[in-house]
C-alpha positions in Angstrom: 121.1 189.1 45.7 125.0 189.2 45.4 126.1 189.6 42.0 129.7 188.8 42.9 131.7 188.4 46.1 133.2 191.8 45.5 129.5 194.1 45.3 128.8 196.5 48.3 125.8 195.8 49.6 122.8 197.4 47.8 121.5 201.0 49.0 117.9 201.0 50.7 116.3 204.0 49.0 113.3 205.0 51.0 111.5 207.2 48.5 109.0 209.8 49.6 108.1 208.4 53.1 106.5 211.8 53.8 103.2 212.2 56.1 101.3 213.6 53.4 100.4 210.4 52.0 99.0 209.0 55.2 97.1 212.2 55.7 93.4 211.2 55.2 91.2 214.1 52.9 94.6 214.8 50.7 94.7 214.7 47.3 97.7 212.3 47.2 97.1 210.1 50.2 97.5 206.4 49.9 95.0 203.8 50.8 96.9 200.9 51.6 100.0 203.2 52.9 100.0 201.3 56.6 100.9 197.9 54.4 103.3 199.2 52.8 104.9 201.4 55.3 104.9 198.3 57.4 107.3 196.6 54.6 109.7 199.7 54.4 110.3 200.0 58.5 111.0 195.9 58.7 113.5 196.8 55.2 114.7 199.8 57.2 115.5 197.8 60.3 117.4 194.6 57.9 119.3 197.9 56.6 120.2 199.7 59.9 120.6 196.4 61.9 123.3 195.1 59.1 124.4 198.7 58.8 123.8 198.7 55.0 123.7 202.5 53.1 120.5 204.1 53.6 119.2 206.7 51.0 115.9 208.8 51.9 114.6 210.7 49.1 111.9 213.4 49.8 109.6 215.3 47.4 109.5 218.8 47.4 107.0 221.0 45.2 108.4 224.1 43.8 105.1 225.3 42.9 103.5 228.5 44.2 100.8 226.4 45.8 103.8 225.0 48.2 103.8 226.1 51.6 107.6 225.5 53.3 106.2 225.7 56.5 104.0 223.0 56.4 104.3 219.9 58.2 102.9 217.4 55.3 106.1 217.0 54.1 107.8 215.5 57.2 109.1 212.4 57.4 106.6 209.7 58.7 108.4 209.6 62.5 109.2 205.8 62.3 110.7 206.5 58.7 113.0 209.5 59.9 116.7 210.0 58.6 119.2 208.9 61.0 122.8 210.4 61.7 124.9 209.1 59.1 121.8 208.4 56.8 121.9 210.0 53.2 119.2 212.7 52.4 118.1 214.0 48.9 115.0 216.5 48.6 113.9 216.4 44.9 111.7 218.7 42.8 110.9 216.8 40.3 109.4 213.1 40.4 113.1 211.4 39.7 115.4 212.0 42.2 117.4 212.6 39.7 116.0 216.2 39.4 118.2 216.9 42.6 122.0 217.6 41.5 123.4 216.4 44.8 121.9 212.7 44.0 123.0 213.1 40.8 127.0 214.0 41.9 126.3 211.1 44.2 125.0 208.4 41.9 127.7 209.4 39.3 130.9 209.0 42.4 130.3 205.5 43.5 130.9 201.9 41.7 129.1 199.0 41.6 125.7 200.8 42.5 122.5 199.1 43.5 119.8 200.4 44.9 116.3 199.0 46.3 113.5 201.0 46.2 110.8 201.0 48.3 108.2 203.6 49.5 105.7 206.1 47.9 105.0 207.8 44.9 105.2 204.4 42.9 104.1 206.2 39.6 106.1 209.7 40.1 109.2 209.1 42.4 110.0 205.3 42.0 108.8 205.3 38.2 111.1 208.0 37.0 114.0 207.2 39.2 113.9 203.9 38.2 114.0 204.5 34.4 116.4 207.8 34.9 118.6 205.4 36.7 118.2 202.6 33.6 119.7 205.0 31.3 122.5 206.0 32.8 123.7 202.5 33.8 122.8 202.4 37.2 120.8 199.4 39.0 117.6 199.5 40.5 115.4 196.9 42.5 112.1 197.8 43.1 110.4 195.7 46.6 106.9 195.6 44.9 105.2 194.9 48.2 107.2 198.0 50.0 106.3 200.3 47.4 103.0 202.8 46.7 101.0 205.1 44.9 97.7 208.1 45.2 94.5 206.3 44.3 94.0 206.6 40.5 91.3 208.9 39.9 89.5 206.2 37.9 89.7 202.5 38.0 91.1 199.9 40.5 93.8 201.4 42.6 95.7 197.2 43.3 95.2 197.0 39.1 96.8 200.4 38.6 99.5 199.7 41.1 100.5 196.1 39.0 100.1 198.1 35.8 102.7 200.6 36.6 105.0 197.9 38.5 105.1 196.1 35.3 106.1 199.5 33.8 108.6 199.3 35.7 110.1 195.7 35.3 111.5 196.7 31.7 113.8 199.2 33.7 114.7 197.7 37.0 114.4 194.4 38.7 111.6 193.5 40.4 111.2 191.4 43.6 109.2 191.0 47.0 110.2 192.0 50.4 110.6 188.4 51.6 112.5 187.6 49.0 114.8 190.1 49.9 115.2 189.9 53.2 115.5 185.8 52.8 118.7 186.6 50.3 119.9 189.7 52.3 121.6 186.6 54.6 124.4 186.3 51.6 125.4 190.0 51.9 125.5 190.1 55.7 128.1 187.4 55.9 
């Protein structure tokens, strides 16, 4: 996972870990969130335990159908920001549509981020290839991320259709091959 001795370690980016995509009946709920949701906490943990950077980026519609006071858009409990942990709402599907993470991205060297969470094919997609273009380094944990049932066809072929999407604009790799190389970063 270490490019070079002299790389921070890599930023966990929890994208979009918001109850409304466990919440059965919604239009955007996930069907195999608890699987990957399960992956995120155990990268979470390797993250807090090592004390690594922490990112949490969270969708917010702008839309006059959005209600603020609703509580679909809270973190999942397990997933919550902790003191000291970064926090980025975003708009848009790339984070990048937030000009905090922007200001952010652009201040620090040697950037690399893991992503892992929701919203595979809004949030992770478009950050992923917003981040491509402007230099910056992306991993995507493709067991640790997910997406809203397609509205036609198989939801696992979807999912490995839009991962592959991906792969041309960030690297691509599983959860326990992370966690199996995160051993050269902690020492």
């Amino acid at each position: 996972m270490l490019v070079s001795i002299t790389d921070d370690p890599p930023i966990l980016v929890c994208t979009d870990l918001q109850v409304e995509y466990l919440t059965p009946g919604r239009r955007h709920v996930i069907l195999d969130g608890e699987v990957a949701t399960a992956r995120c906490l155990e990268l979470l943990t390797l993250w807090r335990d090592n004390l690594w950077p922490v990112m949490h980026l969270k969708r917010i519609a702008q839309a006059a159908w959005f209600n603020p006071a609703s509580r679909l858009t809270d973190w999942i409990a397990e997933a919550k920001p902790r003191p000291g942990e970064m926090t980025f709402e975003h708009p848009l599907p790339s984070a990048y549509s937030s000009s905090r993470f922007v200001d952010y991205m652009s201040n620090i060297r040697n950037v690399r981020c893991v992503l892992a969470g929701f919203s595979l094919d809004e949030t992770v997609l478009a950050t992923a290839i917003d981040g491509f273009h402007r230099s910056h380094r992306f991993q995507v944990v493709a067991d640790a991320v997910a997406c809203r049932q397609p509205g036609t066809g198989d939801a696992a072929a979807y999912k490995h259709a839009v991962v592959n999407v991906i792969g041309n604009f960030a690297t691509i790799q599983s959860s326990a091959e992370l966690i199996r190389t995160s051993g050269a970063v902690a020492v």
